[in-house]
N, C-alpha and C positions, 0 to 999 in steps of 0.2 A: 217847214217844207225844205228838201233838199235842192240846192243851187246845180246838181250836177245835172249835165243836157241842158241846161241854159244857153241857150245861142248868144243872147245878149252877152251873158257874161265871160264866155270863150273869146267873144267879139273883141270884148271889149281890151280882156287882157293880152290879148294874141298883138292888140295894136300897142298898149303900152311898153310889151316889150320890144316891139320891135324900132318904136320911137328912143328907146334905153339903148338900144345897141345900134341905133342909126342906119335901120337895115330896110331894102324895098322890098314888095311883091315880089319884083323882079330876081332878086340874089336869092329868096328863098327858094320861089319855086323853081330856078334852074337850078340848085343846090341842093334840095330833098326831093326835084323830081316830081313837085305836084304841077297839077294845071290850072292855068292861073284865073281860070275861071270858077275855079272851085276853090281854090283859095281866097279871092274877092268875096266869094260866098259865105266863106267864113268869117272875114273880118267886116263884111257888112250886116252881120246877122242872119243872113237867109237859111243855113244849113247849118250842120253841128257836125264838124269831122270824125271819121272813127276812133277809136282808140290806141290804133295802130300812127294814124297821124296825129292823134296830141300827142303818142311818145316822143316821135321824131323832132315834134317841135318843139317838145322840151327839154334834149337833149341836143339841139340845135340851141336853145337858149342857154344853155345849162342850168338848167331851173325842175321843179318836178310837175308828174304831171295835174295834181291840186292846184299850183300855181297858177297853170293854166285855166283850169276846168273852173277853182272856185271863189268869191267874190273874195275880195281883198278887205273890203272894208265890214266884211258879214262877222258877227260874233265868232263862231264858231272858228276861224281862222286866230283871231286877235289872244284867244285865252291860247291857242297851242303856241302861239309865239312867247306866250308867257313863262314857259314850261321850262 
């Protein structure tokens, strides 16, 4: 089964990298312009952002947007790192 539209796992990653770059709510969504009540909603699970904002925020990370969307620790990631 595919991890993509996992709210968990956007959740999840959306917070580790923002803990990696020491960055809050706050700096995000005044700086990509979302609202931060929609952004809480993301990184506490409840909603799964469009595709248009995992771009943003993966180029706000500089990371892609799989990084975001897919589990890090899932097979499926670990062989392409292999590559």
């Amino acid at each position: 089964m595919s991890d993509l539209g996992n709210k968990e796992i956007i959740a999840k990653n959306i917070r580790h990298y923002m803990s990696l770059y020491n960055v809050t709510q706050t700096e995000i969504c005044n700086t990509l312009g979302f609202k931060m009540p929609t952004f809480s909603d993301w990184i506490n699970a409840r909603t799964y952002p469009r595709i248009d904002k995992i771009e943003l925020l993966a180029n706000y990370f500089g990371i892609s947007k799989s990084d975001l969307v897919e589990d890090p620790s899932s097979e499926t990631k670990e062989k392409k790192e292999l590559r």
